[in-house]
PABARO-743686 format. One record per residue (C-alpha): residue in three letters; x, y, z. Coordinates in steps of 0.1 Angstrom, whole numbers, plus 2048, in hexadecimal, padded with zeros to 3 digits. Example, Ala and Ser with C-alpha at 12.3 -4.5 7.8 and 13.67 -1.06 7.14 Angstrom:
BEGIN
ALA87B7D384E/SER8897F5847/
! end
This chain:
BEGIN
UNK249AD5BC3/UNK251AF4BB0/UNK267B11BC2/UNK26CB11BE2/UNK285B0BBFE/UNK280AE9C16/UNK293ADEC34/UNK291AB9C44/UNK2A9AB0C61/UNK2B4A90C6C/UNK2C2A87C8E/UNK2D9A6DC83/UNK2E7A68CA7/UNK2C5A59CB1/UNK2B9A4FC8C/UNK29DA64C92/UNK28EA87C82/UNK29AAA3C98/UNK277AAACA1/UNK272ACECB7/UNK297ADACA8/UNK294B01CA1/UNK29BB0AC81/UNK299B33C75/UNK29FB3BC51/UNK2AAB5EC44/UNK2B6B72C26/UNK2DCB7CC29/UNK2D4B9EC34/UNK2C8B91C53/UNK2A0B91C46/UNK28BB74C56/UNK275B5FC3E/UNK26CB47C58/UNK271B35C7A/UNK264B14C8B/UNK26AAF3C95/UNK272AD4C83/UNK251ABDC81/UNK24BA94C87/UNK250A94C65/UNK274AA3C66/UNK269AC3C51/UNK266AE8C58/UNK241AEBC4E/UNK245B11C52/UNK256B0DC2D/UNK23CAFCC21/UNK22BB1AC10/UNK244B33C0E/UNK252B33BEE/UNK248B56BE1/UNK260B5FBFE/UNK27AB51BED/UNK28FB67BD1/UNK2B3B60BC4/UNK2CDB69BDE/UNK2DEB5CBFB/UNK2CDB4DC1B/UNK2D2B3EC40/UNK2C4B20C50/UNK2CDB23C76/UNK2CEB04C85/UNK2C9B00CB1/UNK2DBAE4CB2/UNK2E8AE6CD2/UNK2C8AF2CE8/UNK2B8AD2CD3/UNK2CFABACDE/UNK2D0AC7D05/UNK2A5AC2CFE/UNK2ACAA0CFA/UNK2BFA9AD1B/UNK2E2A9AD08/UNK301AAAD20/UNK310ABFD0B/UNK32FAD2D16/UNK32CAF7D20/UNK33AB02CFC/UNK32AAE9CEB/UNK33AADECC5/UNK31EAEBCB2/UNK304B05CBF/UNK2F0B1ACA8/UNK2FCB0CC84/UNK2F8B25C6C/UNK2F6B14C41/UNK2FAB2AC2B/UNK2EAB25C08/UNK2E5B35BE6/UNK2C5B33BD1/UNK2CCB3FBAF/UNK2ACB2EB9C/UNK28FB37BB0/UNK279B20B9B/UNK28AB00BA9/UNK284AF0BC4/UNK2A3AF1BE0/UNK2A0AD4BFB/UNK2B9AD2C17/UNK2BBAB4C2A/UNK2CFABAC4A/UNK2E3A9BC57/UNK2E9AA9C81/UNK2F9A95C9E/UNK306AAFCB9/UNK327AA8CAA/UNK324AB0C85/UNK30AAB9C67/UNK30BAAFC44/UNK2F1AC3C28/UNK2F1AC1C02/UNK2D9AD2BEC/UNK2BDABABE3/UNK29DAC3BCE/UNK2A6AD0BAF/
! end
């Protein structure tokens, strides 16, 4: 895969993709390249042809992590520990590929830059 950003999450809580999480993804200046859900196969397929969208600079993937986890039937507290997670990340060559893999529980994320 040339260019491009991808974004698979894992609900390690359960062991299972976070299928139906929200995930929106925008330039730094607040610009929206895309929004949807994650899929059964734990991707956000609204990246899938995007690329041109992508040029060097900095970006947001916001993460709904609490709403997801009160979807599945998990009490959460009123405040919960994570809500909307916001990622920040840098793409400087826009001819590599940048794969997050998000790592979620309701209690803690974990994200590394995979892809290149």
């Amino acid at each position: 895969m040339n260019g491009g950003v991808s974004i698979h999450v894992v609900d390690v809580a359960s062991g299972k993709v976070a299928q139906g999480l929200r995930v929106t993804v925008r330039r730094l200046n607040g610009e929206s390249v895309c929004s949807g859900h994650i899929a059964g196969n734990g991707l956000l397929i609204e990246l899938s042809d995007l690329a041109e969208r992508f040029s060097a600079g900095v970006y947001e993937v916001q993460l709904e992590v609490a709403a997801f986890y009160r979807e599945q039937g998990m009490a959460l507290p009123d405040v919960p520990f994570l809500d909307e997670l916001i990622y920040r990340f840098g793409l400087d060559d826009i001819r590599q590929h940048y794969h997050l893999p998000f790592k979620l529980t309701a209690w803690g994320v974990s994200c590394f830059r995979g892809g290149a």
